[in-house]
N, C-alpha and C positions, 0 to 999 in steps of 0.2 A: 876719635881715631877712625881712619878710614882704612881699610884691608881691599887689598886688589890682588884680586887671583883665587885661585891658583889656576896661573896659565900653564896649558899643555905646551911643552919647549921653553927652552933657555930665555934668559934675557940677561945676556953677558955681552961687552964689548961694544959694535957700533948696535948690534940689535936693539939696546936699550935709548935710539935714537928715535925711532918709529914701534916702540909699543907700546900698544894703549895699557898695558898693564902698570907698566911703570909712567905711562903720562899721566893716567890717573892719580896716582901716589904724588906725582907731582905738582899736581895741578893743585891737589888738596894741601902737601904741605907750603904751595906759595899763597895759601890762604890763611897762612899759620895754625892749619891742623895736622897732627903727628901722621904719619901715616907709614903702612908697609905693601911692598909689590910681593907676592910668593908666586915665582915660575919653578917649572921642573918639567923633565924628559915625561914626552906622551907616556914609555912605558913605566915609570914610576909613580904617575899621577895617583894610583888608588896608596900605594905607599907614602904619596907627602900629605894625603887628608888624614891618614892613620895617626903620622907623627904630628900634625899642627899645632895641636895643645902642647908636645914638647918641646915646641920650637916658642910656641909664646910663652909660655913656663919659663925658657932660657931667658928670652927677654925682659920680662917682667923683674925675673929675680934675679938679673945684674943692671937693673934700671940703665937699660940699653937707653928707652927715648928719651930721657934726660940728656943724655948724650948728642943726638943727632936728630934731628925733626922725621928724618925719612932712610928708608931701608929697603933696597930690594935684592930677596932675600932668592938664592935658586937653589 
């Protein structure tokens, strides 16, 4: 699995056109490895390292990547 990020800012809408966070994620899952982007607002970046494990907790234990190859998660 490849994990990209956590970028400081969004990557919602056309943003997620030109970000290497999520082309990363991309790149990796058209390689066919699972992959996830995690962006979030400069001012909550120390708040989304704190949650990450709850946030991969979530995905793991509703076997999210079974579901979809790739996820970019803000």
């Amino acid at each position: 699995m490849v994990i990209s990020g956590i970028n400081r800012g969004f990557n919602i809408g056309t943003d997620t056109m030109y970000s290497g966070t999520v082309g990363a994620a991309c790149e990796a899952a058209s390689l066919g490895i699972k992959s996830l982007a995690f962006s979030t607002s400069p001012e909550y970046y120390d708040k989304a390292i704190e949650h990450l494990d709850l946030v991969m907790n979530f995905i793991n234990d509703n076997k999210l990547m079974e579901i979809n190859d790739i996820y970019n998660i803000n």
